[in-house]
Jmol script that loads the backbone (N, CA, C; Angstrom):
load data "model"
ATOM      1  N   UNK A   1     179.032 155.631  24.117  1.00  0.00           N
ATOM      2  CA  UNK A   1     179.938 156.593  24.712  1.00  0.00           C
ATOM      3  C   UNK A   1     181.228 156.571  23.915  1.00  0.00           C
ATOM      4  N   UNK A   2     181.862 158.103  23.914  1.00  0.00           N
ATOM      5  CA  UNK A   2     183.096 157.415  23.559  1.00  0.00           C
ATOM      6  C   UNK A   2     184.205 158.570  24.366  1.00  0.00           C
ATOM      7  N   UNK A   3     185.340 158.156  24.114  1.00  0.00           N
ATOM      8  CA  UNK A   3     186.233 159.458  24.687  1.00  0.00           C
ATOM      9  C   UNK A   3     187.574 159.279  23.716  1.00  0.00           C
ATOM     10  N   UNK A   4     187.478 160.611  23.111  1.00  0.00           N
ATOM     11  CA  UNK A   4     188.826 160.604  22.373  1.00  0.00           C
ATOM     12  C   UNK A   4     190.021 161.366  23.020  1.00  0.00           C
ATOM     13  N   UNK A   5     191.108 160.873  22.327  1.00  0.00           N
ATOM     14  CA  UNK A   5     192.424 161.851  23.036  1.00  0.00           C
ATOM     15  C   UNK A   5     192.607 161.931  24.764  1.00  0.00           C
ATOM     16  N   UNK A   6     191.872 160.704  25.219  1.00  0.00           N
ATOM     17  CA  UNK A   6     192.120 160.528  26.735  1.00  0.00           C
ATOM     18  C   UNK A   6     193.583 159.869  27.270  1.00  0.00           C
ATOM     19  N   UNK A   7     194.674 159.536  25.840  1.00  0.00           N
ATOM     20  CA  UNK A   7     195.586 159.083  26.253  1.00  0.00           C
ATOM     21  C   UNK A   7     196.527 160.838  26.876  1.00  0.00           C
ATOM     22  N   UNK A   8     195.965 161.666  26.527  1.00  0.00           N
ATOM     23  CA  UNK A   8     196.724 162.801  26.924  1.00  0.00           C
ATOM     24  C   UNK A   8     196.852 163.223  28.338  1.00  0.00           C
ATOM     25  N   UNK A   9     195.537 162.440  28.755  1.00  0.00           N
ATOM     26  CA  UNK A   9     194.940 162.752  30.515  1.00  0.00           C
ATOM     27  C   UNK A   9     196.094 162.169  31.610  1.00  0.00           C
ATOM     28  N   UNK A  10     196.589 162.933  32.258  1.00  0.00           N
ATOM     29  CA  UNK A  10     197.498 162.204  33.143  1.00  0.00           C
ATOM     30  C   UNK A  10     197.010 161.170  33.889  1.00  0.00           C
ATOM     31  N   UNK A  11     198.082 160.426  34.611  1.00  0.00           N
ATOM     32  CA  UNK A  11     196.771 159.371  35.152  1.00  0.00           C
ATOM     33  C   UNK A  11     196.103 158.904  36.606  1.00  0.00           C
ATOM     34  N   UNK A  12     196.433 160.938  36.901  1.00  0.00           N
ATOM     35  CA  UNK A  12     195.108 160.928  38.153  1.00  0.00           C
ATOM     36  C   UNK A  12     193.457 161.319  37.864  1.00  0.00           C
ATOM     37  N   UNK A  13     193.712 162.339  36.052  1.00  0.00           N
ATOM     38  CA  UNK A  13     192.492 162.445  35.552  1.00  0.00           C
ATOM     39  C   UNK A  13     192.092 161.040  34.450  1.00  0.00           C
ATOM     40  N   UNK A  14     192.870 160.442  34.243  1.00  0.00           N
ATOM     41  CA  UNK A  14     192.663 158.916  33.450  1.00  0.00           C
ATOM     42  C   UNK A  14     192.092 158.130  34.512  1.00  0.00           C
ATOM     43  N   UNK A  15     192.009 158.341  35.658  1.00  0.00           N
ATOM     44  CA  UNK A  15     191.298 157.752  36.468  1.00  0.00           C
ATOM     45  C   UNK A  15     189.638 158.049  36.989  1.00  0.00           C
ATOM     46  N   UNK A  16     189.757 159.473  36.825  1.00  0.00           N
ATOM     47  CA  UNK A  16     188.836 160.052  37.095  1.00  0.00           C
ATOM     48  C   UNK A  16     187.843 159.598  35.599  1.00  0.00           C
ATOM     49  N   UNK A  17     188.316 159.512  35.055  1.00  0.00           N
ATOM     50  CA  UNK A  17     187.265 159.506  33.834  1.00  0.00           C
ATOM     51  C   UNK A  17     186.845 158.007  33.184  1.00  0.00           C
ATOM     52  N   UNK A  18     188.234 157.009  33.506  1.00  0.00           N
ATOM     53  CA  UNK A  18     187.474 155.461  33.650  1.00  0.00           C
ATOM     54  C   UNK A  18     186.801 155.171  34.565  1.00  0.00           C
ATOM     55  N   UNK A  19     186.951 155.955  36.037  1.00  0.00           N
ATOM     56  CA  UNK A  19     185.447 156.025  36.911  1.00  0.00           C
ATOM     57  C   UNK A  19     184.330 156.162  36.107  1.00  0.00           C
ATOM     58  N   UNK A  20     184.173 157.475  35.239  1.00  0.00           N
ATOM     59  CA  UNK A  20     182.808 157.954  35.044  1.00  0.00           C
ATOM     60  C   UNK A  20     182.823 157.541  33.508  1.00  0.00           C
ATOM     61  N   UNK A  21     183.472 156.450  32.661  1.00  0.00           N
ATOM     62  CA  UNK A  21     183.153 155.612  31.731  1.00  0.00           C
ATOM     63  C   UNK A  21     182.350 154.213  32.625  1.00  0.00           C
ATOM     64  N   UNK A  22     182.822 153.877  33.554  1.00  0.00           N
ATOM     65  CA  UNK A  22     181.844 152.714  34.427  1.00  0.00           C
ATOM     66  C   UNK A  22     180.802 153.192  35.015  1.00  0.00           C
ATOM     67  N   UNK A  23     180.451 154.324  35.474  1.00  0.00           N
ATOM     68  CA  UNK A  23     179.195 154.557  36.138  1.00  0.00           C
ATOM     69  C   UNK A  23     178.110 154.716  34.832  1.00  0.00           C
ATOM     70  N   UNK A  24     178.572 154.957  34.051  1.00  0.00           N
ATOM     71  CA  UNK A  24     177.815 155.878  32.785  1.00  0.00           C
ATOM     72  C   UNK A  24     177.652 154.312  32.187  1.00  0.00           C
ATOM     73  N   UNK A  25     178.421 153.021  31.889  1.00  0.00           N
ATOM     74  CA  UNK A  25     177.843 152.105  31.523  1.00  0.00           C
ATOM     75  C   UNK A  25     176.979 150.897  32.096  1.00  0.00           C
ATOM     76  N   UNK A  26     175.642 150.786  31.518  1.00  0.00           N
ATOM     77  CA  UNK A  26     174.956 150.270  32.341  1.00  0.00           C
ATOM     78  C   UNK A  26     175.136 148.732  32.542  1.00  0.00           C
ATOM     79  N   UNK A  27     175.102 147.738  33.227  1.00  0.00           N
ATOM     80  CA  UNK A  27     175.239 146.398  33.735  1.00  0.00           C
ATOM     81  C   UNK A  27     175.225 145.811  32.035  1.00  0.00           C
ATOM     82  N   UNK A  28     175.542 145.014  32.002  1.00  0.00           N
ATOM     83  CA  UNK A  28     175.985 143.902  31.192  1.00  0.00           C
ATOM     84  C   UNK A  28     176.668 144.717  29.780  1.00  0.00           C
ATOM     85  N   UNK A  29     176.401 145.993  29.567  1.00  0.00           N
ATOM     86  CA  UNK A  29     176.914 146.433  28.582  1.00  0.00           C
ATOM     87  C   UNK A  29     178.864 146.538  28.962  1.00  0.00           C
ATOM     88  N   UNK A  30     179.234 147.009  27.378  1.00  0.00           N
ATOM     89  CA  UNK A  30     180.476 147.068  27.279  1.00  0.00           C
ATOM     90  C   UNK A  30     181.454 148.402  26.852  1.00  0.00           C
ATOM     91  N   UNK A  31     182.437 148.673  27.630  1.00  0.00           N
ATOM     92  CA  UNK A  31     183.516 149.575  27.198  1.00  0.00           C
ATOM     93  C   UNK A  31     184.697 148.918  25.881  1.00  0.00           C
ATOM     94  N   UNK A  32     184.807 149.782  25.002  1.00  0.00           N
ATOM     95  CA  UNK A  32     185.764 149.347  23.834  1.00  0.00           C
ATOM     96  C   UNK A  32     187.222 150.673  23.912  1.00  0.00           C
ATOM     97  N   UNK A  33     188.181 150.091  24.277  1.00  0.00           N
ATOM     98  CA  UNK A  33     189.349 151.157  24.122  1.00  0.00           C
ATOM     99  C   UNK A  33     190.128 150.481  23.512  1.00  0.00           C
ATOM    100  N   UNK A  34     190.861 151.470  22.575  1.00  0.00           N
ATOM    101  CA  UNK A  34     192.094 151.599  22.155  1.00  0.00           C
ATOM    102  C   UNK A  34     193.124 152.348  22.418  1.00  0.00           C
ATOM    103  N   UNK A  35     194.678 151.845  22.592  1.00  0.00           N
ATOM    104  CA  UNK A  35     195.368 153.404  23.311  1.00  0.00           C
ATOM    105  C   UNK A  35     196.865 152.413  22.728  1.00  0.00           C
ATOM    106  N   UNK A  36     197.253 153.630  22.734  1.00  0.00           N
ATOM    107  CA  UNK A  36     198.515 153.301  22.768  1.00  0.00           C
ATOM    108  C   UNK A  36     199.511 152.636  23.773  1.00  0.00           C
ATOM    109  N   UNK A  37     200.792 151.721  23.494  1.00  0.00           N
ATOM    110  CA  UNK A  37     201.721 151.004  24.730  1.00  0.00           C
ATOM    111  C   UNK A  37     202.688 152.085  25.418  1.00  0.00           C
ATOM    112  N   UNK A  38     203.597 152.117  26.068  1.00  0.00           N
ATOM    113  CA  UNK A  38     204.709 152.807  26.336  1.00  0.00           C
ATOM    114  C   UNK A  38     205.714 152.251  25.252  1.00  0.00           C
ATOM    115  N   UNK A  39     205.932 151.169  24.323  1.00  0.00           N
ATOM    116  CA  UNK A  39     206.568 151.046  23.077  1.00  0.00           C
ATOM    117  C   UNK A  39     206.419 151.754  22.370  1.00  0.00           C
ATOM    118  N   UNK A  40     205.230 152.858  22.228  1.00  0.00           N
ATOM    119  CA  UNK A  40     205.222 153.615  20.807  1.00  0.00           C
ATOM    120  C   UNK A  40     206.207 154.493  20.693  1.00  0.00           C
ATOM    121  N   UNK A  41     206.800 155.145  22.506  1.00  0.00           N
ATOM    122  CA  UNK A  41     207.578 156.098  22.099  1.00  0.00           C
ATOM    123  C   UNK A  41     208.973 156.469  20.695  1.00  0.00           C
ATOM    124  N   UNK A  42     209.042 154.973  21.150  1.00  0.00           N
ATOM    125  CA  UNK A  42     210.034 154.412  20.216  1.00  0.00           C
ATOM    126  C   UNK A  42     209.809 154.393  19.027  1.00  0.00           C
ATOM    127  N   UNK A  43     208.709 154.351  18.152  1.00  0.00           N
ATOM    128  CA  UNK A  43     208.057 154.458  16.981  1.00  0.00           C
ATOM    129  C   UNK A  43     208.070 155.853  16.457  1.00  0.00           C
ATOM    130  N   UNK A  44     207.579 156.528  17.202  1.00  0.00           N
ATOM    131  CA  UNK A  44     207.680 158.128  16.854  1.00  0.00           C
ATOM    132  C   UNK A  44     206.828 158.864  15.915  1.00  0.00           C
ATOM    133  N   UNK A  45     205.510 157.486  16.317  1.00  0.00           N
ATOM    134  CA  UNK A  45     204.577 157.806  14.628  1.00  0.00           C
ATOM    135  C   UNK A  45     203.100 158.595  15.519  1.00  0.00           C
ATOM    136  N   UNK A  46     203.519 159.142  16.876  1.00  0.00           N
ATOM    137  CA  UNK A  46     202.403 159.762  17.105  1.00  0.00           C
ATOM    138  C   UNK A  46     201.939 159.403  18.214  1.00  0.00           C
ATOM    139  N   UNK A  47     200.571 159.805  19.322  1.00  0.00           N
ATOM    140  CA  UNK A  47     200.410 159.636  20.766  1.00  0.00           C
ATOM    141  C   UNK A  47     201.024 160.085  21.433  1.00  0.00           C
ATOM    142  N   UNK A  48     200.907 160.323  22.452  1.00  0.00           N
ATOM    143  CA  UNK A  48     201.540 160.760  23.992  1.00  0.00           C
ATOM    144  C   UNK A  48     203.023 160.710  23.876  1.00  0.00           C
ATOM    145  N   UNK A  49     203.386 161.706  24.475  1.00  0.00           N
ATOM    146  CA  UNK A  49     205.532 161.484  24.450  1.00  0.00           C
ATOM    147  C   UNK A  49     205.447 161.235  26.024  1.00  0.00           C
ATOM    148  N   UNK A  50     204.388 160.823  26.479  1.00  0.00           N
ATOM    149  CA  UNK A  50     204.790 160.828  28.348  1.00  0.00           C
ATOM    150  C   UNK A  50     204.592 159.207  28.644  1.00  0.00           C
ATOM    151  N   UNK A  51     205.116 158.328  29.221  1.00  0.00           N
ATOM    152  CA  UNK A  51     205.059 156.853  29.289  1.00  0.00           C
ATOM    153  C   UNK A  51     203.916 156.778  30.356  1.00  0.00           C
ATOM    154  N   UNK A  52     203.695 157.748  31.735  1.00  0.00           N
ATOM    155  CA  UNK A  52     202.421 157.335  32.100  1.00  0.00           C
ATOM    156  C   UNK A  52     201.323 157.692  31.494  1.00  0.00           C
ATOM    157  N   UNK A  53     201.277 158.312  30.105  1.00  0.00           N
ATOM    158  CA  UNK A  53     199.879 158.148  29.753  1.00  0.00           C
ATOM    159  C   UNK A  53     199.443 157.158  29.011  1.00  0.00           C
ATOM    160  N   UNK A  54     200.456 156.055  29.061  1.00  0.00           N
ATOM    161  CA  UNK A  54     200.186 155.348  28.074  1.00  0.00           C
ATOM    162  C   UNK A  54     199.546 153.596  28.626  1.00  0.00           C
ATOM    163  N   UNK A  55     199.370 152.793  27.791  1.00  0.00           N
ATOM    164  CA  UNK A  55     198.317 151.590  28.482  1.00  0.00           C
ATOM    165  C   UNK A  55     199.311 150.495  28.226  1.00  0.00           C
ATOM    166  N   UNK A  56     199.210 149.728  29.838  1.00  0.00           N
ATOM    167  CA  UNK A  56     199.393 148.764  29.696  1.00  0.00           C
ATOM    168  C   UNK A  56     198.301 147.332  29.751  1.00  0.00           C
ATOM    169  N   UNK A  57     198.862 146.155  29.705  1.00  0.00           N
ATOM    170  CA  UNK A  57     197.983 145.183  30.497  1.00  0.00           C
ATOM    171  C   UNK A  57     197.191 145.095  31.434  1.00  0.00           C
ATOM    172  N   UNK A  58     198.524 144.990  32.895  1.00  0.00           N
ATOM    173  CA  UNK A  58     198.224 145.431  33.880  1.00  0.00           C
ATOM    174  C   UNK A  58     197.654 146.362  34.362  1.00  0.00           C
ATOM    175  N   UNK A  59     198.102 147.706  34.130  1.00  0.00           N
ATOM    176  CA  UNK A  59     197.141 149.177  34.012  1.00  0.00           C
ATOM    177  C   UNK A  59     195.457 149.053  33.998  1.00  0.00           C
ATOM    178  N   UNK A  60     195.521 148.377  32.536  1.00  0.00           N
ATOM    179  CA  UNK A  60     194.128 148.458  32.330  1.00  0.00           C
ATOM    180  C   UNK A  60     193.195 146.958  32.475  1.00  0.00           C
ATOM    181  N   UNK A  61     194.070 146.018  33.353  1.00  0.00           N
ATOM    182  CA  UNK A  61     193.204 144.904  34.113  1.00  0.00           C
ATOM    183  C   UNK A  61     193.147 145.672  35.799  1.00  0.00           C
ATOM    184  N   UNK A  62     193.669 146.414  36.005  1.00  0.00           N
ATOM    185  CA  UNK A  62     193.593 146.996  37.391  1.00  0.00           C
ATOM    186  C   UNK A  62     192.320 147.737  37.480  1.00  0.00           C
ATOM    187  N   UNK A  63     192.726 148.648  36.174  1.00  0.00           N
ATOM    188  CA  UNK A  63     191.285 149.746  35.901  1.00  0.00           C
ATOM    189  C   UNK A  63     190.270 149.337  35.903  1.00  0.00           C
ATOM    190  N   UNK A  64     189.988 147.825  35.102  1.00  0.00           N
ATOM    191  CA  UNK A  64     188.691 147.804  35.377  1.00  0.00           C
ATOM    192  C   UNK A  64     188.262 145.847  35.336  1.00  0.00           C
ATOM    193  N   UNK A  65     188.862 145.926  36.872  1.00  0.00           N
ATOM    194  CA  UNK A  65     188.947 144.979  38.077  1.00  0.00           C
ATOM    195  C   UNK A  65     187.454 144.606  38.365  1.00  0.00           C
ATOM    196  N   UNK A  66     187.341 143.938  38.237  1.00  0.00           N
ATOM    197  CA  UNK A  66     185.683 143.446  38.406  1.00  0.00           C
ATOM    198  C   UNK A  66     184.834 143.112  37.591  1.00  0.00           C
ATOM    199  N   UNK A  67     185.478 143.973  36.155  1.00  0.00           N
ATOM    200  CA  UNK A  67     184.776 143.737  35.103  1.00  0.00           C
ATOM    201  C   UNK A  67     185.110 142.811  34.425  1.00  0.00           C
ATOM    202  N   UNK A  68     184.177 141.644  33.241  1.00  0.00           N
ATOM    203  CA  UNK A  68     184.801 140.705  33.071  1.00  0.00           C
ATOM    204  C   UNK A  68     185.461 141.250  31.589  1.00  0.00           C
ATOM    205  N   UNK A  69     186.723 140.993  31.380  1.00  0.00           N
ATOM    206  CA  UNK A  69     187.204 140.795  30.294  1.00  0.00           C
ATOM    207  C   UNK A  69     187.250 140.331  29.111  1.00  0.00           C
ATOM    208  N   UNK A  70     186.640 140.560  28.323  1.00  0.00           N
ATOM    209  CA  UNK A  70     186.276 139.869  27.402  1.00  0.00           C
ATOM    210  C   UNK A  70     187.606 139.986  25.594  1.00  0.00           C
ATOM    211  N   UNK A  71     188.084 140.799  25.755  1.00  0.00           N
ATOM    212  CA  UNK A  71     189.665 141.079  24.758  1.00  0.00           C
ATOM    213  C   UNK A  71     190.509 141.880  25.273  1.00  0.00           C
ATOM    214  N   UNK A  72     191.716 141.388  25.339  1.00  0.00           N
ATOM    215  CA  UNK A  72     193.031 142.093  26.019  1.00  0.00           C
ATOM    216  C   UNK A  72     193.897 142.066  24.922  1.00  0.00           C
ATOM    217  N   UNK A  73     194.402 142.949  23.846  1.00  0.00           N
ATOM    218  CA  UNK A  73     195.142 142.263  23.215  1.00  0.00           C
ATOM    219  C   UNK A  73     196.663 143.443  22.711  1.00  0.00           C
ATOM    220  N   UNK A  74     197.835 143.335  23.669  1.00  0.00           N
ATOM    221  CA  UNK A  74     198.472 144.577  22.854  1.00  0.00           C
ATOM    222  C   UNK A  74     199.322 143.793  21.321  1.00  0.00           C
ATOM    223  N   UNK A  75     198.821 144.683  20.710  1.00  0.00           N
ATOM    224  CA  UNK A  75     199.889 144.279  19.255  1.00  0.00           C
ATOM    225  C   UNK A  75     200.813 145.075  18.375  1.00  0.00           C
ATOM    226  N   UNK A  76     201.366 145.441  17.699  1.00  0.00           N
ATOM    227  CA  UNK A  76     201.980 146.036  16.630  1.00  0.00           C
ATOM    228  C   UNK A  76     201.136 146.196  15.252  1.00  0.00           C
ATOM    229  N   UNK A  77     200.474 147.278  15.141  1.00  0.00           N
ATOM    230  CA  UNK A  77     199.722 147.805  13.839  1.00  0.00           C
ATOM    231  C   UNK A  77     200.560 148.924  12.860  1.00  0.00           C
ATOM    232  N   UNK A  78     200.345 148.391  11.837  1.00  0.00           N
ATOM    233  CA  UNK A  78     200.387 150.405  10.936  1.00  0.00           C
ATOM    234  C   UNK A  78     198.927 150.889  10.892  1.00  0.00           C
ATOM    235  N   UNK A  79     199.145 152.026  11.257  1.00  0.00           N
ATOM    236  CA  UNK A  79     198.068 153.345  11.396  1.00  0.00           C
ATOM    237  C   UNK A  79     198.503 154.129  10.151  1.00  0.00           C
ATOM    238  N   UNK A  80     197.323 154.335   9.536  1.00  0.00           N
ATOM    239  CA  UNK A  80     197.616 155.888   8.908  1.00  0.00           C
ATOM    240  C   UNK A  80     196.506 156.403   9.401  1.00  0.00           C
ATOM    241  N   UNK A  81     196.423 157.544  10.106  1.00  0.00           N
ATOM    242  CA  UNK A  81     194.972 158.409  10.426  1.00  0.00           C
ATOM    243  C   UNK A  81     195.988 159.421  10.106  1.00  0.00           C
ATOM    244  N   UNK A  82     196.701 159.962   9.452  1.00  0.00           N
ATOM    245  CA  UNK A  82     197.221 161.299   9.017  1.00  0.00           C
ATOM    246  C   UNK A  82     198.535 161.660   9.289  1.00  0.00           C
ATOM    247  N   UNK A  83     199.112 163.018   9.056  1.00  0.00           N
ATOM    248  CA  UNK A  83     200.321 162.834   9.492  1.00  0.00           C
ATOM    249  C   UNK A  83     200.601 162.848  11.109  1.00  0.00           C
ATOM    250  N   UNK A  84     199.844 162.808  11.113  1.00  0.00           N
ATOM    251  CA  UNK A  84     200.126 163.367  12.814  1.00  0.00           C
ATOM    252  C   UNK A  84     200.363 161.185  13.321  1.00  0.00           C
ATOM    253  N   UNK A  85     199.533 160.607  12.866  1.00  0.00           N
ATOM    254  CA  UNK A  85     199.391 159.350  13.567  1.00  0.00           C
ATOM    255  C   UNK A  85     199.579 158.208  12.044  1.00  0.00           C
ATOM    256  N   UNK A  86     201.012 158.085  11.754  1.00  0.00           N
ATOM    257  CA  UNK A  86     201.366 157.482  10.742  1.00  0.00           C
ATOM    258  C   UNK A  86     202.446 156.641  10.892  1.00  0.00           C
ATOM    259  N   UNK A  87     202.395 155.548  10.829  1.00  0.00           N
ATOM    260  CA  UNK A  87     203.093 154.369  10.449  1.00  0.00           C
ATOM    261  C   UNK A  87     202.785 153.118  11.469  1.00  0.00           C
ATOM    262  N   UNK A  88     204.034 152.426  12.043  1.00  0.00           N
ATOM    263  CA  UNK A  88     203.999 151.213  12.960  1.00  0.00           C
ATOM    264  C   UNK A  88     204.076 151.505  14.023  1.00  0.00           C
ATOM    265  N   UNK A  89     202.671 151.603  15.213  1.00  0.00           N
ATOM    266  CA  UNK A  89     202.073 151.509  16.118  1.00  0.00           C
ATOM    267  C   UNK A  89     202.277 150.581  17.092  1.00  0.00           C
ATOM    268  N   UNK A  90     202.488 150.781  18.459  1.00  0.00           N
ATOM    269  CA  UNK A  90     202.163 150.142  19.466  1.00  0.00           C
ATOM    270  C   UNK A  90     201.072 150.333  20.348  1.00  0.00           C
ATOM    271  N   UNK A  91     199.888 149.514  20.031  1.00  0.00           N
ATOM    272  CA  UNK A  91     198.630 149.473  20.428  1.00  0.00           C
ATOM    273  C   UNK A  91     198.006 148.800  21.339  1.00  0.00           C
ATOM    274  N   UNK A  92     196.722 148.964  21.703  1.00  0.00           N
ATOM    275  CA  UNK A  92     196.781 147.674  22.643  1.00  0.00           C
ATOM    276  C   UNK A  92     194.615 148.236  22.932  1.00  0.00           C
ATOM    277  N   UNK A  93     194.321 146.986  22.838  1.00  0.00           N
ATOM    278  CA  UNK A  93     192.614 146.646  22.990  1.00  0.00           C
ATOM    279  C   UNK A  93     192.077 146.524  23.803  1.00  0.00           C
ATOM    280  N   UNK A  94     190.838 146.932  24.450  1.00  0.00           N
ATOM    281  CA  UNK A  94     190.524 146.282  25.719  1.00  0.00           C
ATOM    282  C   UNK A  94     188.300 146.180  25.301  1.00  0.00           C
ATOM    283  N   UNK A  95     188.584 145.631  25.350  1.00  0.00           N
ATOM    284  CA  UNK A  95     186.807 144.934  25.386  1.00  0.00           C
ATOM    285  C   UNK A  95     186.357 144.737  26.741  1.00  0.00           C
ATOM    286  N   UNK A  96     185.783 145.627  27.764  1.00  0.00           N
ATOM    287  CA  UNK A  96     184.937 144.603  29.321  1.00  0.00           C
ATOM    288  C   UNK A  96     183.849 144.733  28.959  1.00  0.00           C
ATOM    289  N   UNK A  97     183.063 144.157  29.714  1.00  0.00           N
ATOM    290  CA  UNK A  97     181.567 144.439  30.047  1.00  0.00           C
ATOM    291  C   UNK A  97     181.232 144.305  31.167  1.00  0.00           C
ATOM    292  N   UNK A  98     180.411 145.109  31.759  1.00  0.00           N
ATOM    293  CA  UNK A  98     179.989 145.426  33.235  1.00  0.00           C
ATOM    294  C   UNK A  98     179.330 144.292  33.742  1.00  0.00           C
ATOM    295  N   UNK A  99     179.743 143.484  34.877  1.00  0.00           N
ATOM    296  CA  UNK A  99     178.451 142.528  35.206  1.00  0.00           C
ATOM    297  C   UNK A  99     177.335 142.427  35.440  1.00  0.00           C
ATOM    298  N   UNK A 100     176.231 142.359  35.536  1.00  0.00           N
ATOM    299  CA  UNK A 100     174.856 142.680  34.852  1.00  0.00           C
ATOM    300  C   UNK A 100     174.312 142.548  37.051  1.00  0.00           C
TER     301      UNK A 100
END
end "model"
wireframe off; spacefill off
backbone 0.3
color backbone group
């Protein structure tokens, strides 16, 4: 599965759709996201200009509560994917897998 440009989804439809990223994955398998922090605004190198669309820790240990965690990691990257998404990034990882 994948879903791109879901950091744009506000986050009553960011909800709606990490619902139907968990129903759609089956038991022991795993979800992989990447998204941007609410630090990037500050960067200005691209993503969301709105702070709730953006991922936190908490956010996304809430989201997906039950599942076991397997990488949490927000960091500071350079991106080049173009001009649109260029330079030093505030990012952040999330690895679960569904319990079987």
């Amino acid at each position: 599965m994948a879903a791109i440009f879901i950091q744009f989804a506000d986050p009553a439809l960011r909800a709606r759709i990490f619902a139907g990223m968990q129903r759609a994955t089956r038991p022991g398998g795993l979800i992989l996201l990447q998204g941007y922090r609410p630090e990037q605004i500050a960067y200005g190198t691209g993503g969301p200009s709105m702070p709730n669309n953006l991922y936190t820790e908490n956010m996304l240990r809430d989201a997906f509560a039950g599942w076991d965690i397997e990488h949490l990691l927000a960091h500071d990257s350079i991106i080049e994917e173009g001009c649109g998404h260029s330079g030093q990034s505030a990012l952040i990882d999330l690895v679960a897998r569904k319990p079987a």
